[in-house]
LUMDO-348527 format. One record per atom (N, C-alpha, C): x, y, z; residue in one letter. Coordinates in steps of 0.2 Angstrom, whole numbers, plus 5000, padded with zeros to 4 digits. Layout:
XYZA/...
END
This chain:
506648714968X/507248704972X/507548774973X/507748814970X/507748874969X/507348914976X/506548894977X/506448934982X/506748924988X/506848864990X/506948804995X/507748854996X/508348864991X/508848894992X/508748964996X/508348994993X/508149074993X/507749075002X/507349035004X/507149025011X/507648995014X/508048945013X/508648935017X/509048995018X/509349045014X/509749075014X/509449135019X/508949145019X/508449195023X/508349155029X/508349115031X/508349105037X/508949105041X/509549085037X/510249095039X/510449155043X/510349205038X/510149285040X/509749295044X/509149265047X/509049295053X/509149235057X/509649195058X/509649175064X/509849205069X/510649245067X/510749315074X/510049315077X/509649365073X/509049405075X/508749355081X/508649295077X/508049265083X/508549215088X/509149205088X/509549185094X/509449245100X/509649315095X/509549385100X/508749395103X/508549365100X/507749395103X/507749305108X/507749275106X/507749205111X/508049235118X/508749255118X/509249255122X/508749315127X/508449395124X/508149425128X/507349395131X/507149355128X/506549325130X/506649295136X/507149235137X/507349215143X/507749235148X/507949295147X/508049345153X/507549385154X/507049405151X/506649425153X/506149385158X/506149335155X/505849285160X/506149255166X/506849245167X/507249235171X/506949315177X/506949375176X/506849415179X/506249395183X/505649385178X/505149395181X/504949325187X/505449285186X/505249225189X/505749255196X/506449275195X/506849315203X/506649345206X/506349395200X/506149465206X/505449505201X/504949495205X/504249525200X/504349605201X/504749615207X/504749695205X/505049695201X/505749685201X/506149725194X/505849705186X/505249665188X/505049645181X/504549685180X/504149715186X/503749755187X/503949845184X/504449845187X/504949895184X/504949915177X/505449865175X/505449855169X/505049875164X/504449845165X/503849825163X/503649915164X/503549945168X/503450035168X/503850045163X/504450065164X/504850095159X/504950065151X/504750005148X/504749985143X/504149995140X/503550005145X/503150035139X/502750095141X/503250185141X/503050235138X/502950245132X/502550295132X/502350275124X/502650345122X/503150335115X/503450385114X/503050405107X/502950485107X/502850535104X/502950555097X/503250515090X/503550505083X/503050535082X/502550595083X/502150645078X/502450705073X/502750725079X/503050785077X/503950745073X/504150725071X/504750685068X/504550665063X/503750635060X/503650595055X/503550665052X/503050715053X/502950765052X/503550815049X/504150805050X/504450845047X/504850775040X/504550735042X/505050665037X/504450685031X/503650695032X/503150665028X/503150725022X/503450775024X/503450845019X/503650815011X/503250855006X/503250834998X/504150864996X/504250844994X/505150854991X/505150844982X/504950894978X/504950874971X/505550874967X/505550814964X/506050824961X/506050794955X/505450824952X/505450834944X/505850864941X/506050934943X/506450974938X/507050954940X/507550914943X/507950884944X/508050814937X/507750774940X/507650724934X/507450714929X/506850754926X/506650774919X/506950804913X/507450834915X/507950844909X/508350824909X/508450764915X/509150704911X/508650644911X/508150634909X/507850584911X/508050534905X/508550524901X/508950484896X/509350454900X/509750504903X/510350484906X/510050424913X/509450464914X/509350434920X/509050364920X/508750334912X/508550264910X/509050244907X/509750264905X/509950214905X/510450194911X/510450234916X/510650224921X/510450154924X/509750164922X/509350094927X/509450034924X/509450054917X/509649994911X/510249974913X/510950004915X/511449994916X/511549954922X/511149974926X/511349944935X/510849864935X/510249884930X/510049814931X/510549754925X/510549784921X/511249724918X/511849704921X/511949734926X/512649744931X/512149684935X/511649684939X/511549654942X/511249584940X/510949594935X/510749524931X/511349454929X/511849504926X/512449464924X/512749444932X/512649474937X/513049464945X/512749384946X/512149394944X/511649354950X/511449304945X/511449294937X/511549254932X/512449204932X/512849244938X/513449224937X/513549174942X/513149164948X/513249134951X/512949074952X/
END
């Protein structure tokens, strides 16, 4: 039952999203059915292909952060310990 809650509740949340894509679908169609140029259009300018090599490339670089975390790493477990009991008791409260 529990899952049946948890897919309800998830689907709730996307229905914006899929009213919003429904709503673009049928204008999209609408166009193509009025005018094939401006869908023809469209259709050019919607699929360039853009370029994320050089972006990911500077996202993908190593960032170490052991010496950061390893000399508090007490402080840093029971942090996690702390935030998951926070949580546990939230979502066992409800």
């Amino acid at each position: 039952m529990s899952v049946c809650l948890l897919v309800a509740a998830q689907l709730e949340l996307l229905k914006p999203a899929l009213w919003s894509l429904l709503a673009i679908s049928g204008l999209l169609g609408l166009i193509a059915v009025i005018s094939p140029r401006w869908f023809r259009i469209l259709a050019t300018q919607g699929s360039q292909w853009v370029d994320t090599n050089k972006l990911l490339a500077c996202l993908d670089k190593r960032f170490d952060i052991d010496c950061y975390v390893l000399p508090h790493v007490r402080l840093l477990g029971a942090v996690v310990l702390a935030s998951l009991a926070i949580l546990a008791i939230r979502w066992l409260g409800r």
